[in-house]
C-alpha positions in Angstrom: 25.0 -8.4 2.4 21.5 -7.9 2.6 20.3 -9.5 5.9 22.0 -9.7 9.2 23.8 -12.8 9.6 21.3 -14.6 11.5 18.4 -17.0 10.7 15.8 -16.1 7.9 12.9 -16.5 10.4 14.7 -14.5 12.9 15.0 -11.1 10.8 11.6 -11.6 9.5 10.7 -11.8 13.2 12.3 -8.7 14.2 11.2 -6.5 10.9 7.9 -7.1 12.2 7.6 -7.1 15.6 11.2 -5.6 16.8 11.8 -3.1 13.9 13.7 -0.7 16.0 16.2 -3.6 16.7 16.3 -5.3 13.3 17.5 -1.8 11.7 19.7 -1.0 14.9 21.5 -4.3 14.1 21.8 -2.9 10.1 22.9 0.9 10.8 26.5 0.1 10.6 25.8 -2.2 7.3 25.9 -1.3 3.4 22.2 -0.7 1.8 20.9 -3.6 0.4 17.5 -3.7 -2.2 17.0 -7.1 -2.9 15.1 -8.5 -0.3 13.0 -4.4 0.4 12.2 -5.0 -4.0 10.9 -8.1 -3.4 8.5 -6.9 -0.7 7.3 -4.1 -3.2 7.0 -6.5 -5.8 4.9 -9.2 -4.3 3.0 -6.3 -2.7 2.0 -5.0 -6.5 1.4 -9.4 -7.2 -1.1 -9.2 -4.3 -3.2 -6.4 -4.8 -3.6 -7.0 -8.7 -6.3 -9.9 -8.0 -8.7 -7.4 -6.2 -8.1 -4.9 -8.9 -8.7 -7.8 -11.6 -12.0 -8.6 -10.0 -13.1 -4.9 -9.6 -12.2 -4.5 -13.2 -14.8 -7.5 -14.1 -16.8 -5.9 -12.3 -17.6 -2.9 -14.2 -19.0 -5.7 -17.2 -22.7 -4.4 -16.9 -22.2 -1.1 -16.9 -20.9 -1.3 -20.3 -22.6 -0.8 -23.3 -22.8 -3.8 -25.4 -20.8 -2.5 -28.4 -18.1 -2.1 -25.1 -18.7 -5.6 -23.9 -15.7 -7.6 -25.5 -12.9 -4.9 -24.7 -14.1 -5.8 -21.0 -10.9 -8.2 -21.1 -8.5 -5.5 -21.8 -10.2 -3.3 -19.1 -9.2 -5.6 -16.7 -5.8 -6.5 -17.9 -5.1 -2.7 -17.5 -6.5 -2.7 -14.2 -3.8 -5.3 -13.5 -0.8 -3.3 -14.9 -2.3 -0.4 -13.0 -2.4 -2.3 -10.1 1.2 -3.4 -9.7 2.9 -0.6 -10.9 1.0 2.3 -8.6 1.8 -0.2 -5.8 5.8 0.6 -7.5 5.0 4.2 -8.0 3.7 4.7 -4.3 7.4 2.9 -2.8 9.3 5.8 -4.9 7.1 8.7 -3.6 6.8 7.5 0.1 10.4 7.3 -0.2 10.8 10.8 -1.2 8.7 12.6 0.5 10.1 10.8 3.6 14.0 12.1 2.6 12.9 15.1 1.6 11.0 15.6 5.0 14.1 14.0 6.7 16.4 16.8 5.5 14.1 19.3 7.5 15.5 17.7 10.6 18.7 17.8 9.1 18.6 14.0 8.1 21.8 12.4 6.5 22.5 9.1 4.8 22.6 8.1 1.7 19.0 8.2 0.0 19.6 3.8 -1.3 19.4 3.4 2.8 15.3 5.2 2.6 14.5 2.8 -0.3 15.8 -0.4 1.9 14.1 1.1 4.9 10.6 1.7 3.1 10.8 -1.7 0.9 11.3 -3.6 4.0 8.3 -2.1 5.4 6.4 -3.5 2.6 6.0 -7.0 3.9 2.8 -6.2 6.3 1.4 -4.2 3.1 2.1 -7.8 0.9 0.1 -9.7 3.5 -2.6 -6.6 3.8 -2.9 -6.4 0.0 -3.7 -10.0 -0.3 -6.3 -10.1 2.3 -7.8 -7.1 1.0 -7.5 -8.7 -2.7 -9.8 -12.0 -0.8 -11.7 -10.0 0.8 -12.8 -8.4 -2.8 -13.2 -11.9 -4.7 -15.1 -12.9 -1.7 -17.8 -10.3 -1.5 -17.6 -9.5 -5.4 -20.4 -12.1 -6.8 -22.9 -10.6 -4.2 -22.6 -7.1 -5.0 -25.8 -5.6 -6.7 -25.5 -2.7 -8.7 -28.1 0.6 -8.2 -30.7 0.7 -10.8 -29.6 4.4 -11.8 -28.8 6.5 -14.8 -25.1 6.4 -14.9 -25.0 9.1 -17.3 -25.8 11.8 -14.9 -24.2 13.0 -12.0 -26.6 11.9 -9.9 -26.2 8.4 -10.9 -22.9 8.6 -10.7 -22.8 9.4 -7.2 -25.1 7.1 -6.3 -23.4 4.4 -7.7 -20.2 5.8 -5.6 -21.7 5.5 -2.4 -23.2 2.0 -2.6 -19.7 0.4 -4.0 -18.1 2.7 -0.6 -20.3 1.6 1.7 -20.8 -2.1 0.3 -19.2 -4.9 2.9 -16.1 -5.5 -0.1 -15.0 -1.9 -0.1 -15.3 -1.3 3.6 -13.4 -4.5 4.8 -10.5 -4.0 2.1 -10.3 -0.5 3.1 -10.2 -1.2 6.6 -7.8 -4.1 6.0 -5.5 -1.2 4.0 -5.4 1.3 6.9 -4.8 -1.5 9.6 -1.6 -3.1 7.4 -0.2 0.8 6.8 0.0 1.3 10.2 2.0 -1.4 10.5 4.3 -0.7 7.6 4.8 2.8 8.8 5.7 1.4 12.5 8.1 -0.2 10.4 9.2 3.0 8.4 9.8 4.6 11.4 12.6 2.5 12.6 13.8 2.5 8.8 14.3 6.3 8.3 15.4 7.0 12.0 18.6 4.6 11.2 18.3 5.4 7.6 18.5 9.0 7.9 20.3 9.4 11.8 17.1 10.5 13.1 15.7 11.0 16.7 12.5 8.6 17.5 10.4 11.8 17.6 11.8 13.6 14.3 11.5 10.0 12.6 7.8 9.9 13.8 6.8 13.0 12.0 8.8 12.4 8.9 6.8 9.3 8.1 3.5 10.2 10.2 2.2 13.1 8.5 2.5 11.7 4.9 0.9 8.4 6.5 -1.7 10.3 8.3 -2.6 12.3 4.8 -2.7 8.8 3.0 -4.8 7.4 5.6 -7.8 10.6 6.2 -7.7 10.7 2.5 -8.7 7.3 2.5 -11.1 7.1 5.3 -12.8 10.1 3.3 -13.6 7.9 0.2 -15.6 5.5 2.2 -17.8 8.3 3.2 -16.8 8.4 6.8 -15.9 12.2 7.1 
């Protein structure tokens, strides 16, 4: 069973706003991935249209003998889009068991990957907004008249695309959408894992926190 036996709208209710009561109400139940992959999966759908725009993006800085693999370059950043948001949902999942067993943490490790995918579902409506937010502000992005071929240029070109409107409302969009998802991820690996509130809060805090200064530092900020 992969849902408590109560209304669709209920649970979604309570994974969002109530998570310490929707995974109190699943502690006694058997792990179940198929609604926690779908989360991670239309969380990689909703971030690929940002990176597919972004991709397009990088047209005029080509040179022109580049110009028609510009198609490709964007169908990669796609791919590359949707599977890191894959690759991130195994590594938050375990680096949060591994940190889990430092407070002595047990349960089986298919309970952390249904804790975490369920906490994808504010990152699938974060992703998307970021992802408009990007297609939005896109066509009125100008690009530095520099020499991109020096490190100078380089940098320059950097710090307008972080400090242009697209980049600082998807980012801020991101951070705002992980806290939520690790509120979530909380709840999910203290049941998961037979954690106190407190232990819980550190296993999935510090990797968050990391995520989120490292983050905050590419727009410039510190």
């Amino acid at each position: 069973m992969d849902v408590p036996e109560i209304t669709m709208s209920h649970w979604i209710v309570d994974l969002l706003l109530n998570p310490d009561t929707f995974f109190r109400e699943r502690e006694g139940h058997e792990a179940g991935l198929k609604f926690p992959l779908l989360f991670v999966l239309l969380a990689g759908l909703a971030a690929a249209p940002g990176a597919y725009v972004v991709a397009g993006m990088t047209g005029p800085l080509l040179p022109p003998e580049a110009q028609s693999y510009l198609g490709i370059v964007m169908a990669i950043a796609v791919v590359a889009a949707f599977f890191s948001t894959i690759i991130f949902y195994i590594v938050f999942v375990i680096v949060f068991y591994l940190l889990s067993l430092v407070f002595k943490g047990s349960g089986d490790i298919k309970k952390s990957f249904e804790a975490v995918g369920y906490g994808y579902l504010p990152l699938v409506v974060g992703y998307l907004l970021s992802s408009l937010a990007i297609i939005y502000y896109a066509p009125s992005f100008v690009f530095p008249q520099v020499d991109l071929t020096t490190p100078a240029g380089a940098e320059a070109l950097n710090q307008v695309i972080a400090s242009s409107p697209m980049t600082m409302i998807s980012s801020i969009l991101g951070i705002l959408f992980m806290l939520w998802a690790a509120n979530i991820w909380i709840f999910g690996m203290r049941y998961a894992r037979s954690l106190t509130l407190r232990n819980a809060a550190i296993t999935v805090g510090v990797p968050v926190g990391i995520y989120i200064i490292f983050q905050i530092s590419a727009l410039g900020v510190l």
